[in-house]
PAKE-771096 format. One record per residue (C-alpha): z, y, x. Coordinates in nm, 2 decimals, padded with zeros to 4 digits, always signed. Layout:
@w:Z&v:Y&u:X
...
END
This chain:
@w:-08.73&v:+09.38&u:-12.17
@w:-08.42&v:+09.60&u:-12.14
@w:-08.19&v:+09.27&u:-12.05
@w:-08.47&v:+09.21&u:-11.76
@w:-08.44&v:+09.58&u:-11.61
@w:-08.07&v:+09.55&u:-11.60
@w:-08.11&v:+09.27&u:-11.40
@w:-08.35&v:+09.40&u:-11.16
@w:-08.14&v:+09.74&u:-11.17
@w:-07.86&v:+09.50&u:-11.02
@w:-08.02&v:+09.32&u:-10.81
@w:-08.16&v:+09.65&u:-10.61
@w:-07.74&v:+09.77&u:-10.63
@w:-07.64&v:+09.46&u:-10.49
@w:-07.89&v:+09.43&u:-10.23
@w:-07.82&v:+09.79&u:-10.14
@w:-07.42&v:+09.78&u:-10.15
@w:-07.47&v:+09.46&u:-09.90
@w:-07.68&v:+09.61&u:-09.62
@w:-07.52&v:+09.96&u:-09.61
@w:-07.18&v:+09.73&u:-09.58
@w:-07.29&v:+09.56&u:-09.27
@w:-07.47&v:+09.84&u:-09.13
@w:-07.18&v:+10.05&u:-09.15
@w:-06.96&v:+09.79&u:-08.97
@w:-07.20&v:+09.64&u:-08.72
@w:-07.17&v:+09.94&u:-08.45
@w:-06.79&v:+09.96&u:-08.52
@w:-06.74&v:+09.59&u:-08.41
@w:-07.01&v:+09.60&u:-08.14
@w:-06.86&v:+09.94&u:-07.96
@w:-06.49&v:+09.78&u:-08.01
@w:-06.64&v:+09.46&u:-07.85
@w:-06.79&v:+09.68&u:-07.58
@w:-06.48&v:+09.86&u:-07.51
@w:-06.32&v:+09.56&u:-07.37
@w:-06.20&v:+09.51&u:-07.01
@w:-06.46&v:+09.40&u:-06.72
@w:-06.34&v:+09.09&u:-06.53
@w:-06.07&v:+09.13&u:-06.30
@w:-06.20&v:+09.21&u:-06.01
@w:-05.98&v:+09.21&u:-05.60
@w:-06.15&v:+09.39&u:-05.37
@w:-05.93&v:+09.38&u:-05.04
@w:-05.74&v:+09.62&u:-04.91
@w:-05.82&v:+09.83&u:-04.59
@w:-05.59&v:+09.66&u:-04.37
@w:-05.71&v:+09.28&u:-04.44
@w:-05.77&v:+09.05&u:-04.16
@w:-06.05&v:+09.15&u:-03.96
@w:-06.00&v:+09.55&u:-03.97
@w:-06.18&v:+09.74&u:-03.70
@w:-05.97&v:+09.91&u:-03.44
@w:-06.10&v:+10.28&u:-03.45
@w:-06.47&v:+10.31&u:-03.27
@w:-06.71&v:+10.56&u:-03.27
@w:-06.98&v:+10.56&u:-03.51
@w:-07.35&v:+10.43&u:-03.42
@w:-07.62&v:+10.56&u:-03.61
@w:-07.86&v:+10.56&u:-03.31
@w:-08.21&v:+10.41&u:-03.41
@w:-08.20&v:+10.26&u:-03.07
@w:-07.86&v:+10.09&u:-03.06
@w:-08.00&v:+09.95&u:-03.40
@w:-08.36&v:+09.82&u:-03.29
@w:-08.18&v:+09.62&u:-02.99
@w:-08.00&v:+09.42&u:-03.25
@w:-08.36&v:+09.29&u:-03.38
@w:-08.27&v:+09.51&u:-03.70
@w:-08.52&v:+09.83&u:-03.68
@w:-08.48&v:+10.11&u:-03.94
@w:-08.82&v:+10.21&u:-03.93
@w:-09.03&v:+09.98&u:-04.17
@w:-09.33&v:+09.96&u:-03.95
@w:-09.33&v:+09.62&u:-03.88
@w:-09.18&v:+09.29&u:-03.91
@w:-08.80&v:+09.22&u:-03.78
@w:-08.66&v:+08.91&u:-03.59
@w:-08.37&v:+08.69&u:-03.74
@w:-08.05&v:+08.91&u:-03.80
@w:-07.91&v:+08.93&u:-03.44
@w:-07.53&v:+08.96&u:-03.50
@w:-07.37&v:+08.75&u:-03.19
@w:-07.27&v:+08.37&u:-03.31
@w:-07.39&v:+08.48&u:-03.65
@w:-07.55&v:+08.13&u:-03.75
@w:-07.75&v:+08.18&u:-04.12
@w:-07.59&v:+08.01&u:-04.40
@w:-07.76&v:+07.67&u:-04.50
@w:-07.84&v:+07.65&u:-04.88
@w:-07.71&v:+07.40&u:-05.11
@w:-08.05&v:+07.20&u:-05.28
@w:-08.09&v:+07.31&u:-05.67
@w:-07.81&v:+07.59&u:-05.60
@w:-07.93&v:+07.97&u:-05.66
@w:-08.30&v:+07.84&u:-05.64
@w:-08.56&v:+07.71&u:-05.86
@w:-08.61&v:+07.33&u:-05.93
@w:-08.90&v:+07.15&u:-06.02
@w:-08.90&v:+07.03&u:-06.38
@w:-08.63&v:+07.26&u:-06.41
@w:-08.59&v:+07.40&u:-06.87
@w:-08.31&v:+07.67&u:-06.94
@w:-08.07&v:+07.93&u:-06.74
@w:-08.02&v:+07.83&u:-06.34
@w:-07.63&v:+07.78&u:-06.28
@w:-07.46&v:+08.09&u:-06.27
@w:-07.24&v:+08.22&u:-05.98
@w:-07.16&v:+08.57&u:-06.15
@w:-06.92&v:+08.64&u:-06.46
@w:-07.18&v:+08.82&u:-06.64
@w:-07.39&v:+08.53&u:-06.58
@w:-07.17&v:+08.33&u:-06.70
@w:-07.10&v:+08.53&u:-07.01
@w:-07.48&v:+08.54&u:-07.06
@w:-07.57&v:+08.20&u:-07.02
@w:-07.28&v:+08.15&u:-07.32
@w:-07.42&v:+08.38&u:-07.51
@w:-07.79&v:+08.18&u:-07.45
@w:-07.65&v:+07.80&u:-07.53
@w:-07.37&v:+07.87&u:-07.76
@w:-07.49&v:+08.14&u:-07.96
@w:-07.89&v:+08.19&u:-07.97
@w:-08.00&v:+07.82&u:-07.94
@w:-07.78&v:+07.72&u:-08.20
@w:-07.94&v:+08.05&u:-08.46
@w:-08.29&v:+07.99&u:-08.34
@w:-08.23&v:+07.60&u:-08.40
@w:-08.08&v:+07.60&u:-08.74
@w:-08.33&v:+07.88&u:-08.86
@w:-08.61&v:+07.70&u:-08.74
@w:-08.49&v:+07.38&u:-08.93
@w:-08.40&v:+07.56&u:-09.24
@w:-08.75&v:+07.69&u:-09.22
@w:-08.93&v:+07.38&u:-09.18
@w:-08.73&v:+07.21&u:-09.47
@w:-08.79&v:+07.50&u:-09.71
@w:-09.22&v:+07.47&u:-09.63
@w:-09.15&v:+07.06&u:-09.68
@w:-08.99&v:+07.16&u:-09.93
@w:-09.25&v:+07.33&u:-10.10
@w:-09.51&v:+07.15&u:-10.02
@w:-09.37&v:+06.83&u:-10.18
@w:-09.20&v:+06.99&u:-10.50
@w:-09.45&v:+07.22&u:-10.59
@w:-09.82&v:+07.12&u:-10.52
@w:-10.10&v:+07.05&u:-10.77
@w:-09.99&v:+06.73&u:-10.93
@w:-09.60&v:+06.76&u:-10.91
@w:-09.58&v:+07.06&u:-11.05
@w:-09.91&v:+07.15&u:-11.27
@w:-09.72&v:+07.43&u:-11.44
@w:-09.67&v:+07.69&u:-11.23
@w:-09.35&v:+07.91&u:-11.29
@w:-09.37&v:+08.26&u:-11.39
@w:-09.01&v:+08.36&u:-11.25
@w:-09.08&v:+08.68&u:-11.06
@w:-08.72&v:+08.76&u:-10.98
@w:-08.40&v:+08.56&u:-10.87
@w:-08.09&v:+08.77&u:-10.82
@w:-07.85&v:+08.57&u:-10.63
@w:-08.21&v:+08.45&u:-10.37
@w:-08.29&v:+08.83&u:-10.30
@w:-07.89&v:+08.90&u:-10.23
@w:-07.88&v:+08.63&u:-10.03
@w:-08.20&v:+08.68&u:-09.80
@w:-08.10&v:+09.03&u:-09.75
@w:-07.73&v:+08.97&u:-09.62
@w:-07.79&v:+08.64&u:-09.41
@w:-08.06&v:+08.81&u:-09.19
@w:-07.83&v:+09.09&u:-09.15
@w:-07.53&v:+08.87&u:-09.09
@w:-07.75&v:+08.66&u:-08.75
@w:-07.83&v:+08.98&u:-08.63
@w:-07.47&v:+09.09&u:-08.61
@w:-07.38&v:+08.75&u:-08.47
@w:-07.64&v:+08.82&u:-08.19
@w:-07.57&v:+09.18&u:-08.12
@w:-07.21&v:+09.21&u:-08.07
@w:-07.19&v:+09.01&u:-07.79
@w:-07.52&v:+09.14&u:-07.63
@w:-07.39&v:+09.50&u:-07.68
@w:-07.12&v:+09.41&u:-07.52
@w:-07.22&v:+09.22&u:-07.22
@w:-07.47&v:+09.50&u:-07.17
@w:-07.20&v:+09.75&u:-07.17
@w:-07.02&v:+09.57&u:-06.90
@w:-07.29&v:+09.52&u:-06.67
@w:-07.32&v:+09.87&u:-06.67
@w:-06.98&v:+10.00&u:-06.64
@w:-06.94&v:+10.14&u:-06.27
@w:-06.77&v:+09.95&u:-05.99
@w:-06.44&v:+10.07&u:-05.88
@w:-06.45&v:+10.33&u:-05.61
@w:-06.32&v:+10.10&u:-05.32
@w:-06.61&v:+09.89&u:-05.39
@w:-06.83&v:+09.80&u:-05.11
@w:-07.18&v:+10.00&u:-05.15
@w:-07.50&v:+09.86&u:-05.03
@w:-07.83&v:+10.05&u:-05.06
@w:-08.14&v:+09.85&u:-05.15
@w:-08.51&v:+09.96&u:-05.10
@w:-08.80&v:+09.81&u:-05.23
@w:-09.13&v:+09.80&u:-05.02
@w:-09.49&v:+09.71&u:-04.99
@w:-09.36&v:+09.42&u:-04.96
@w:-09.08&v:+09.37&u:-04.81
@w:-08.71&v:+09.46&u:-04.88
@w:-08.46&v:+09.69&u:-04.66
@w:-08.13&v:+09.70&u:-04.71
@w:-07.88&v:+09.93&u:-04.58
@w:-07.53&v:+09.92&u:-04.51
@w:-07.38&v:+10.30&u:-04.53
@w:-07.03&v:+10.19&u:-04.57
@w:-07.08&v:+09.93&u:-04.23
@w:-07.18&v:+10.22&u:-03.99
@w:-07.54&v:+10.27&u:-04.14
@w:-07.73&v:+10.04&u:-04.01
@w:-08.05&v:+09.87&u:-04.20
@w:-08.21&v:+09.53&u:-04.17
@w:-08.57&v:+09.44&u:-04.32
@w:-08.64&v:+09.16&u:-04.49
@w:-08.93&v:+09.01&u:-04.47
@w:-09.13&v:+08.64&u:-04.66
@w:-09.12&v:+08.35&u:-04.38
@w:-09.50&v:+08.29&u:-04.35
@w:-09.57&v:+07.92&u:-04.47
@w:-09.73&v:+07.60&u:-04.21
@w:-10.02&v:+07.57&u:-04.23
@w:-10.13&v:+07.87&u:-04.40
@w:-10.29&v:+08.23&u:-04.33
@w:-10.06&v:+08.43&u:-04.16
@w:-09.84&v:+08.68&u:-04.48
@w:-09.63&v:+08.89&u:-04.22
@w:-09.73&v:+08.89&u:-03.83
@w:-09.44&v:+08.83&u:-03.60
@w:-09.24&v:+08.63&u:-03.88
@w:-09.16&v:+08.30&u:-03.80
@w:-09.26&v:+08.00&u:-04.03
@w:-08.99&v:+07.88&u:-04.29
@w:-08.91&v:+07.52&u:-04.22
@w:-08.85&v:+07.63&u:-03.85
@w:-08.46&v:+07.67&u:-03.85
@w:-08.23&v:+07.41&u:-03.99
@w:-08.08&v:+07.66&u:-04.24
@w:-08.43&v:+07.77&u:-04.36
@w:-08.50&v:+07.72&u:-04.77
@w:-08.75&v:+07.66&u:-04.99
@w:-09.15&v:+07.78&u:-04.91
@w:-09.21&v:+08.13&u:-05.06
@w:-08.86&v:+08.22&u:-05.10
@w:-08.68&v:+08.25&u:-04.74
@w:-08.69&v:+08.55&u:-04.54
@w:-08.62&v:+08.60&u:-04.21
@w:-08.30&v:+08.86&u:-04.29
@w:-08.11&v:+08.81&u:-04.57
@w:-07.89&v:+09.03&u:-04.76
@w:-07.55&v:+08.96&u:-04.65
@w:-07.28&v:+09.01&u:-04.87
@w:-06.88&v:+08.93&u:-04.94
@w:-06.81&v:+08.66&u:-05.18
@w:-06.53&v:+08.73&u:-05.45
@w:-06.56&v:+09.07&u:-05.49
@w:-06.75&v:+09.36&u:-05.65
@w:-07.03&v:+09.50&u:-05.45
@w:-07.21&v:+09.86&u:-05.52
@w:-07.59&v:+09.78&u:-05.52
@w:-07.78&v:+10.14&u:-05.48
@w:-08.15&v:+10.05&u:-05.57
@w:-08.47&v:+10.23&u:-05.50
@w:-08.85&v:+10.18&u:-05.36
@w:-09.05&v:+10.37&u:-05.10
@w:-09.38&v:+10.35&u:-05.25
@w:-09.44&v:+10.19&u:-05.61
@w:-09.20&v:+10.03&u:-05.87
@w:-09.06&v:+09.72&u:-05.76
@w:-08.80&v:+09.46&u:-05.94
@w:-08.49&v:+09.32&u:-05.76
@w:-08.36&v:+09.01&u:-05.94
@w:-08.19&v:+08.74&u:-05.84
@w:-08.19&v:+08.44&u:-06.19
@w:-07.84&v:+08.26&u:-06.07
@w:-07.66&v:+08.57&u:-06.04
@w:-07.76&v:+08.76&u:-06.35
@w:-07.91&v:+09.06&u:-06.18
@w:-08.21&v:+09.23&u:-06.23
@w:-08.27&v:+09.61&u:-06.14
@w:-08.58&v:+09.84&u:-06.09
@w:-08.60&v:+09.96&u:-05.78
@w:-08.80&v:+10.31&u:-05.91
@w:-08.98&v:+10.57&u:-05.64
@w:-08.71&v:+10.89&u:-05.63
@w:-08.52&v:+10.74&u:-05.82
@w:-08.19&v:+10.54&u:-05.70
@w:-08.05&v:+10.29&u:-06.00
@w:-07.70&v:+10.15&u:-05.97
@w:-07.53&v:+09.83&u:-06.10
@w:-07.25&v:+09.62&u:-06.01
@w:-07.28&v:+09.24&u:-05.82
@w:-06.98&v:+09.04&u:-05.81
@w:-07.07&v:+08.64&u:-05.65
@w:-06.78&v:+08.43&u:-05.69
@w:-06.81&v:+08.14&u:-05.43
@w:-06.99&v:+08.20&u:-05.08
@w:-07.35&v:+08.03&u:-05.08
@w:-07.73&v:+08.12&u:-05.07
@w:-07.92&v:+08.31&u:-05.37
@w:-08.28&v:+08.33&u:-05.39
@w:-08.50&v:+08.54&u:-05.62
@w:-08.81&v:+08.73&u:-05.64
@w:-08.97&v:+09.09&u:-05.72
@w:-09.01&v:+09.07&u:-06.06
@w:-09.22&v:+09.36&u:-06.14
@w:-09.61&v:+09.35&u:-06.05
@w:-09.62&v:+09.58&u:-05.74
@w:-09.97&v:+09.52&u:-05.59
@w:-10.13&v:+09.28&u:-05.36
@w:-09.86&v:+09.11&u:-05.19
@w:-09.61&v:+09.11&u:-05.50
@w:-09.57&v:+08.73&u:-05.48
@w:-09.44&v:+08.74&u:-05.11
@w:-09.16&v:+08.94&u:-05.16
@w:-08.86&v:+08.70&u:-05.22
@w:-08.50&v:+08.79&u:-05.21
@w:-08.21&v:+08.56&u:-05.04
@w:-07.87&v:+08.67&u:-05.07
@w:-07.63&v:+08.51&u:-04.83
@w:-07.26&v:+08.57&u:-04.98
@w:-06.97&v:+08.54&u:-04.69
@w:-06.61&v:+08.47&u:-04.72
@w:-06.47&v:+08.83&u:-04.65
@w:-06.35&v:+08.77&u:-04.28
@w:-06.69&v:+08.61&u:-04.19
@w:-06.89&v:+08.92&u:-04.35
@w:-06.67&v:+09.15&u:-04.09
@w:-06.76&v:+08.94&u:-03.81
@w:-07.13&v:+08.94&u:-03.93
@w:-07.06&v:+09.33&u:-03.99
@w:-06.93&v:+09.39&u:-03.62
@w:-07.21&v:+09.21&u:-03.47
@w:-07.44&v:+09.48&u:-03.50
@w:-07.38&v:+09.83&u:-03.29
@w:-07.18&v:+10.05&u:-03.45
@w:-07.11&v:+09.81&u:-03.69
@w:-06.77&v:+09.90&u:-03.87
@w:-06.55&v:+09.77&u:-04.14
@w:-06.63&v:+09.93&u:-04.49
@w:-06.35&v:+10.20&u:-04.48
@w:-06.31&v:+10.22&u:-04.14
@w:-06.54&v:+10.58&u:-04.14
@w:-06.33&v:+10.81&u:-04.32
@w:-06.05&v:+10.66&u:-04.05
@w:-06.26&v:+10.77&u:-03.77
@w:-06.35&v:+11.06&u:-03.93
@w:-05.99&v:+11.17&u:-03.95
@w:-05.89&v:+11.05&u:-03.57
@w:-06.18&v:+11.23&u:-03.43
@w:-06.01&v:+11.53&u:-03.59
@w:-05.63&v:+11.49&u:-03.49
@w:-05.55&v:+11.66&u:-03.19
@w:-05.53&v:+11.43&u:-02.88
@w:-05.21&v:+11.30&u:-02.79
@w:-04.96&v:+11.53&u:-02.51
@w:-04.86&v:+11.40&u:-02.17
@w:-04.61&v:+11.12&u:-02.18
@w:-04.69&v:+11.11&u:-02.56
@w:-04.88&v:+10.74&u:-02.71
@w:-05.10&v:+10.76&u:-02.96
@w:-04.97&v:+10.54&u:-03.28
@w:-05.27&v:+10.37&u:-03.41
@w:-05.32&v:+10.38&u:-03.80
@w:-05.18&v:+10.10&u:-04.01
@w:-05.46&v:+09.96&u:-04.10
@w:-05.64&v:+09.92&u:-03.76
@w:-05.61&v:+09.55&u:-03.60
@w:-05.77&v:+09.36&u:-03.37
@w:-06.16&v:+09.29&u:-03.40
@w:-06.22&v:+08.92&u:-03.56
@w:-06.41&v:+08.67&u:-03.33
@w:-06.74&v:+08.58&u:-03.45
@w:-06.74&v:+08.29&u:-03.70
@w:-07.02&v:+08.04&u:-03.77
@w:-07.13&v:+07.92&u:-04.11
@w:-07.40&v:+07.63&u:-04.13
@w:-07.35&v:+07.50&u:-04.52
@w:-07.34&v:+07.66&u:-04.85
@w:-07.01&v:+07.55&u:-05.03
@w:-07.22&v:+07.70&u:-05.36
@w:-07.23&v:+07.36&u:-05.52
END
């Protein structure tokens, strides 16, 4: 009897000494794992090619509305009406759905990347071996100890090295799964650098807006493409299928969000009326888009192409026609997209003008030196295939 409480006395120590031990080092090697670098990001400098020459700011609703781009959200808009701006045409199975399709779209984003590694190469691999181990053990079982195998049941009641070991090996996959999910959540999070490009994102019933306060402030809306054949979702939109660049049913709009390729963008989320969910599968992003409330996270697309996603979070009546395309531009084609709206400006051009419309004019005789990052405005550039693939 006293050689059996010994045991048992032992077995509880053991077990005990083995889970404080890896739940004392678990957060250490997740928050050193979290404390790592984020990608290397370039965002370009002021004075790249296709800098603004100083202009005067537009914010006029007006000036806006003639570019087909309202700021009020009372009604549908027309196709983005930047001059020789010629929507992007997607890449088939790229940033989209596809029928039959099991497992993670392609990424186009390093955290995407990074997530889709920690879904094939980490938790596939667990949940497959578990699940294997687990079936052979009921087998197993079943085979060894039924009825007429084994007539005579045991009476063990207590196996020390068993309870040690199906303490510490659940505790050892779950610190296998958490420290690189602690730390890819900790760099999704991580704020973008302060030259970043910020674009601020509203969610509607049900449509998207999306403004561009670092561009001159102007706003497009973006609304489903109604589908042939079909009652009419959004009066005044055009049907998808219409425009040699259009994508699949149910997912293109007729504005997209247009952003620069290879470099981190500053997404500023909110909604107007209820909770709404922009996520976009191919590039890892998904963000709440909460009334009064403005929720930030960082989206870096590293080759130019088309990205389609969807609201993903129940928002009323209309929730399934509100789809998300994101057009991502090679840097000088984004400025020309940029300056084809009035008072369109390169993103930090504005503290620029800012300080011009300060300075004192020039005296007679005197010439004004313009500032060193100012240049010539870049000619409108068309785009008419996705190089996504």
């Amino acid at each position: 009897m006293k050689s059996g409480l010994n045991l048992r006395a032992a077995s509880r120590a053991l077990k005990a000494f083995g889970l404080s031990a890896a739940l004392v080092a678990l957060p250490q090697v997740a928050f050193a794992a979290a404390a790592s670098p984020m990608p290397a990001y370039s965002t370009p400098a002021a004075g790249a090619p296709g800098a603004q020459a100083p202009v005067a700011a537009d914010k006029g609703a007006g000036a806006v509305e003639a570019a087909g781009n309202p700021l009020n959200t009372s009604g549908p808009t027309a196709d983005a009406a930047a001059p020789g701006y010629t929507p992007m045409k997607p890449t088939p199975g790229i940033g989209m759905p596809v029928d039959g399709g099991i497992g993670l779209q392609k990424q186009f984003s390093p955290f995407g990347e990074y997530g889709r590694w920690i879904h094939d190469i980490v938790l596939i691999p667990l949940i497959a071996a578990i699940t294997v181990f687990v079936l052979a053990l009921l087998v197993w079982v079943a085979v060894r100890y039924n009825r007429r195998a084994n007539p005579v049941a045991s009476r063990t009641s207590h196996n020390t090295l068993l309870e040690v070991a199906w303490t510490l090996v659940p505790v050892l996959i779950l610190v296998c799964i958490a420290v690189p999910s602690i730390d890819l959540i900790a760099k999704q999070y991580k704020p973008a650098p302060k030259s970043a490009l910020t674009i601020k994102i509203t969610g509607n019933q049900w449509f998207w807006s999306y403004g561009y306060p670092d561009n001159g402030d102007f706003e497009v809306n973006s609304y489903m493409l109604n589908l042939p054949g079909q009652p009419v979702i959004n009066a005044g939109v055009r049907e998808v299928g219409s425009k040699p660049w259009d994508g699949p049913s149910h997912m293109e709009v007729d504005n997209r969000l247009v952003v620069p390729a290879g470099e981190p963008i500053r997404l500023q989320i909110t909604a107007a009326d209820v909770i709404h969910s922009f996520a976009v599968p191919s590039l890892w992003f998904k963000l709440d888009a909460v009334p009064g409330r403005i929720n930030e996270k960082v989206l870096f697309i590293e080759k130019p192409g088309v990205y389609y996603g969807q609201c993903s979070e129940l928002c009323g009546v209309k929730h399934g026609y509100m789809p998300i395309a994101v057009e991502a531009l090679p840097r000088a084609q984004y400025n020309a997209w940029v300056l084809g709206h009035p008072g369109g400006l390169i993103d930090g051009q504005k503290k620029l003008i800012d300080a011009t419309a300060q300075a004192p004019a020039a005296g007679a005789g005197e010439t004004a030196v313009p500032a060193d990052n100012a240049s010539e405005a870049v000619p409108a550039v068309e785009t008419t295939s996705s190089p996504a693939a």
